[in-house]
N, C-alpha and C positions, 0 to 999 in steps of 0.2 A: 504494500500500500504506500502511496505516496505518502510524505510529512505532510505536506500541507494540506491534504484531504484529512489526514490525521490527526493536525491542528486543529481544524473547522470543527472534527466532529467530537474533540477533548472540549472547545470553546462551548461549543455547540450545550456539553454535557453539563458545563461547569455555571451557566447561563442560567440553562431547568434550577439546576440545585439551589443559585443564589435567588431565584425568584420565590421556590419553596420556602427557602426561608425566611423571604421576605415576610412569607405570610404568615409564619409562626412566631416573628417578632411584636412584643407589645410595642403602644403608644410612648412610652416610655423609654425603651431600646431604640426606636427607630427614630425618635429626637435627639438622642447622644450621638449617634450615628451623622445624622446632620448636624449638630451642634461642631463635632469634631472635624469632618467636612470642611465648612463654610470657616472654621475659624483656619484651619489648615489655609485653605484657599485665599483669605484676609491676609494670610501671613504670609501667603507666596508674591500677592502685589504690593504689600507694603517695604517688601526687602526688591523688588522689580526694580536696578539703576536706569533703565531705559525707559522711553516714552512709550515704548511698546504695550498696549493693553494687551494681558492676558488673556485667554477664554478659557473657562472652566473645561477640564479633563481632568479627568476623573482615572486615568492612569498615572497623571504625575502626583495627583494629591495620595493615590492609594499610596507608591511609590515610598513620599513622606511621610505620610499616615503609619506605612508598616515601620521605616526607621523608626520612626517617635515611637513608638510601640515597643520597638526591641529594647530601646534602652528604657522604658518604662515600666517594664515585664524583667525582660530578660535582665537587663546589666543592674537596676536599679533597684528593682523587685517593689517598686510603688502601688502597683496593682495589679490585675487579674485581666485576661483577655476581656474577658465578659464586662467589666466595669470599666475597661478604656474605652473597646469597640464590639457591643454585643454583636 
């Protein structure tokens, strides 16, 4: 099988899963979720040296989302998956 047919239908797989669980998140998770998001994304244009506006993507905020995480979790041990990013 090709990668990139392989790719599509791993994305494909990983897509279903994130939406399931969208739907099993309460009102409560899924505002931490944006809260952390949007402040993330606050934080990308405010360190922006260029005139260039940003447009939300949502692969560079994951990107920084999961670093702040690791050192949040993992090196620092501040909190829990679930209470950083349910």
């Amino acid at each position: 099988m090709r990668l990139d047919i392989l790719f599509d239908i791993l994305y494909i797989r990983f897509k279903q899963l994130e939406i399931k669980n969208m739907n099993t998140l309460t009102s409560e998770q899924l505002a931490r979720q944006d809260f952390v998001d949007n402040q993330i994304f606050t934080l990308l244009q405010m360190l922006n040296p260029s005139n260039h506006v940003l447009n939300w993507n949502i692969e560079m905020i994951a990107e920084v989302r999961d670093e702040i995480e690791s050192w949040f979790i993992d090196k620092m041990k501040l909190t829990t998956p679930e209470e950083f990013y349910p």
